[in-house]
DOROSE-886402 format. One record per residue (C-alpha): x, y, z. Coordinates in steps of 0.1 Angstrom, whole numbers, plus 5000, padded with zeros to 4 digits. Layout:
XYZ;...
end
This chain:
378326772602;377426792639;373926982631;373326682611;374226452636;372326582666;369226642638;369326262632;368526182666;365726462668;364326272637;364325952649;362926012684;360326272663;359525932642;359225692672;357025852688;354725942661;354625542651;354225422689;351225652696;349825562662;350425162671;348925212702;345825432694;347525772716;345726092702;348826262693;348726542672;352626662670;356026622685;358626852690;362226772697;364627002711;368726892717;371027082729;374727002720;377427022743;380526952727;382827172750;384726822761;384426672725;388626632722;388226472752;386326172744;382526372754;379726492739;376826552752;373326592739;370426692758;366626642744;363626802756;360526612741;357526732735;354026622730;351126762721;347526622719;344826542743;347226312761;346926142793;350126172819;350525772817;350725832775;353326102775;355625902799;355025552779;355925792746;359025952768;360025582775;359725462741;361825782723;364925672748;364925372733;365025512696;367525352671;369825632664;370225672704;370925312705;373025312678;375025642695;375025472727;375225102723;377125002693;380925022689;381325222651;384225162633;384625372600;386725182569;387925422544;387825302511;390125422480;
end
């Protein structure tokens, strides 16, 4: 379950910035996403992903770091770091 957890955030930030460089006319050709789990602390309340982003294309400096900018803000990360969860179990 936590492969597929960390993967979702590796997809989304993967999707972002394909769809911000496309919006925005970037000559990207691919991404890759890298995250590295952490989950040493996890019974005590921490874990902790790390991502490595990278981009590939004829790409100016000022483009990567506007795609960099725009992957932090992906949904999934938002929704891991923003939003209070609360799971209901229905029988």
């Amino acid at each position: 379950p936590h492969d597929f957890f960390d993967a979702s955030l590796c997809a989304c930030k993967s999707l972002t910035a394909t769809w911000y460089a496309k919006k925005l006319g970037f000559p990207l050709t691919s991404v890759d996403i890298e995250v590295t789990r952490d989950n040493a602390n996890e019974r005590h309340g921490e874990y902790k992903l790390t991502v490595k982003a990278t981009f590939h294309g004829p790409l100016t400096d000022e483009q990567k770091e506007k795609l960099h900018t725009a992957i932090e803000r992906c949904p999934v990360q938002r929704l891991m770091t923003q939003v209070k969860i609360t799971v209901e179990d229905v029988r």
